[in-house]
N, C-alpha and C positions, 0 to 999 in steps of 0.2 A: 836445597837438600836433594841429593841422588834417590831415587825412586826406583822399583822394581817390582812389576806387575806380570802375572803370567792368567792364561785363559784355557784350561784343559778341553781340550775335542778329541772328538771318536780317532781321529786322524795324528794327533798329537799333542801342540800346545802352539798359542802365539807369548813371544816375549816381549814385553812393553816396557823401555829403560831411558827416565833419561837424566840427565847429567847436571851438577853444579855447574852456573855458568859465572865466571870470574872476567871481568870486563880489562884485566888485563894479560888474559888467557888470549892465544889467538886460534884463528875459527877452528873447530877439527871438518876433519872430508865426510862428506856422507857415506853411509856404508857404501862397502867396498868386495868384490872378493879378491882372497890371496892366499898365498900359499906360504907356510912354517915347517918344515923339515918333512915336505912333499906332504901335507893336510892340506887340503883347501877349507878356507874360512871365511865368514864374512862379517867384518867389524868395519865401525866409522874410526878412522885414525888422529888422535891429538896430532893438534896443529904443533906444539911446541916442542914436545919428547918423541914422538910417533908411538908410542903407546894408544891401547885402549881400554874402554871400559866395561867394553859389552862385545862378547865374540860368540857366533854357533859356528861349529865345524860340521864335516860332515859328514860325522857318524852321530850326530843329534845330537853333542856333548856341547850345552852353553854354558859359557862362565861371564860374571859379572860382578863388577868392585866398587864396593859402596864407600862412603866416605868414611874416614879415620882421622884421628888428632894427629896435625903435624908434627911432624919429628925432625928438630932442626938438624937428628944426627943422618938422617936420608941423603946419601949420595946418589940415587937412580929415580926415576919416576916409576912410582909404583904400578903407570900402565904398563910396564913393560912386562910382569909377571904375568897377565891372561896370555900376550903374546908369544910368552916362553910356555906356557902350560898347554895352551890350543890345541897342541899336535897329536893329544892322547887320546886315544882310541874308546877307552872303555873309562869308567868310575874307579874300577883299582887302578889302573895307569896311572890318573890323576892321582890319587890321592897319594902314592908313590914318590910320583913329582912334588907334590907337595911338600909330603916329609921330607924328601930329598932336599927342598928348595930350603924349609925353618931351618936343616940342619947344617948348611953352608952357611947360612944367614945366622946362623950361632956362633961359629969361630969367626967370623970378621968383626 
């Protein structure tokens, strides 16, 4: 079971996340920093899809993706949505993208 922990400080927050491990998943990388439509970010990248599952950028925006019931109808790995969301700057941005994101994801 996928877990998610955070620790509030005067300074900010630590994020504590970590992941189903499926034995015929293969390894992902350790965190990483990268960049998403010029954001720099730092998430550990799936070995299989290069998606992830836990990213902060760096305007302190962390997103992170807990488990769901599979859907045999799923043509993308679901990591790949924080890696498409990452780039936003503020809490309306995302949430934006978000909408944005159900609302594609309804006509297909």
């Amino acid at each position: 079971m996928c877990t998610v922990s955070w620790i509030h400080q005067s300074s900010g927050y630590q994020l504590l996340c970590n992941r189903d491990e499926k034995l015929t998943r293969r390894p992902a990388s350790a965190p990483q920093f990268l960049t998403q439509d010029g954001v720099r970010f730092v998430a550990p990248i799936d070995g299989d899809f290069g998606g992830t599952w836990v990213a902060v950028n760096e305007f302190g925006l962390s997103l992170v993706l807990l488990n769901r019931a599979p859907s045999s109808a799923a043509k993308l790995s679901r990591g790949l949505l924080p890696m498409n969301l990452i780039p936003a700057q503020t809490l309306t941005e995302l949430r934006d993208n978000i909408s944005m994101t159900e609302s594609v994801a309804d006509k297909c």
